[in-house]
C-alpha positions in Angstrom: -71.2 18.4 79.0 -72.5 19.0 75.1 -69.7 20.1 72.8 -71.2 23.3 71.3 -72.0 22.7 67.5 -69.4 24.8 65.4 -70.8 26.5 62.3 -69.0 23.8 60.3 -71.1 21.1 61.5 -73.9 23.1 61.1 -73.2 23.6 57.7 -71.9 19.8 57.3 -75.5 18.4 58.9 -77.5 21.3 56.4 -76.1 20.3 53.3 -75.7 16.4 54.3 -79.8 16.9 54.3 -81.0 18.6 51.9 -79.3 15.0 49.7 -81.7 13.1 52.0 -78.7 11.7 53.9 -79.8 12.2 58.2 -76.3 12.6 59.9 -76.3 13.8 63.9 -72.5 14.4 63.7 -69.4 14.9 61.4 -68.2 11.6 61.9 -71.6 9.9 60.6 -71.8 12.1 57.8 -68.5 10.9 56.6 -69.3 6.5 57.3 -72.3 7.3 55.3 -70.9 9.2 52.5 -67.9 6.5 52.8 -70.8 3.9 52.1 -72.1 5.4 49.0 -68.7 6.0 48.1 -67.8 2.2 48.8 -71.1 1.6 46.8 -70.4 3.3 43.6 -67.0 1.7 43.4 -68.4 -2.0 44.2 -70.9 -1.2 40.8 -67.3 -1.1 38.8 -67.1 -5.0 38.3 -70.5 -4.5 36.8 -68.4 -3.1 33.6 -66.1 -6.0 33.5 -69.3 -8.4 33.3 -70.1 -6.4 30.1 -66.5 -7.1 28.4 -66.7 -10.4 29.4 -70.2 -11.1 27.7 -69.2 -9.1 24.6 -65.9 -11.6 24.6 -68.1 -14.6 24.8 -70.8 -13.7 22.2 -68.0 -12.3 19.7 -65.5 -15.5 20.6 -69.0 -17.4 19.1 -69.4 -15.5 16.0 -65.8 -16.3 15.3 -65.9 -19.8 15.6 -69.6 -19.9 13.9 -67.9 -17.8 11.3 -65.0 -20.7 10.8 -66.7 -24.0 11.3 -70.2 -23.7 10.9 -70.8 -27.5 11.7 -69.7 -26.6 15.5 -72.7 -24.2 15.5 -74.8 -25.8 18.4 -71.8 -27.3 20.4 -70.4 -23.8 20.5 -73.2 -22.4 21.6 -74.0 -24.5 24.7 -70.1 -23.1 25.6 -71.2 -19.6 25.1 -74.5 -19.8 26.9 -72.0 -21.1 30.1 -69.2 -18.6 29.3 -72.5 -15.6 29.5 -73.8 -17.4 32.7 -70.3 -17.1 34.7 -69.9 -13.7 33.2 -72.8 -12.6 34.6 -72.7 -14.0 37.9 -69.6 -11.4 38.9 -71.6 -9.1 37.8 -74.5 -9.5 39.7 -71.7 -10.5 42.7 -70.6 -7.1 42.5 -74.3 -5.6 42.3 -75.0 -7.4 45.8 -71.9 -6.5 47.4 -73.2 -2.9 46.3 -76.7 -3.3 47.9 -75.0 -5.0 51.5 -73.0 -1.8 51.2 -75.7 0.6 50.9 -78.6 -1.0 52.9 -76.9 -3.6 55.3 -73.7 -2.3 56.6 
């Protein structure tokens, strides 16, 4: 026997739709906004990628700025220091994606 649908689920599926979000019940209307939830927060390590580059590349002008010499040596260091700065951010961008369109 069919549960009779309450005029809060009616008014859960209506507004769940018209953000383009298909739920048949309650309970999938709240693992889906769980996942977008889940999503958004996963994007946060995408700020701490940002600091770190902006810590490499001004940790470079600094020691430019005191030894000049060291110029191309400390380079090479910063180009590695962007490279695994970047990787946790794009880490965090894929964990965002499996979120959204795998899980």
């Amino acid at each position: 026997m069919q549960a009779r649908p309450t005029f809060a689920n009616n008014m859960i599926r209506n507004s769940i739709q018209k953000r383009g979000i298909v739920a048949e019940s309650a309970a999938a209307a709240m693992v889906a906004a769980a996942k977008i939830q889940g999503a958004g927060m996963a994007t946060i390590g995408l700020a701490g990628a940002g600091v770190g580059i902006g810590t490499v590349f001004g940790a470079l002008i600094q020691g430019v700025a005191r030894n000049p010499s060291l110029r191309g040596q400390l380079f090479q260091y910063a180009v590695l220091g962007f490279a695994f700065a970047e990787a946790t951010g794009l880490f965090a961008l894929m964990m965002s994606f499996l979120l959204l369109y795998v899980a």
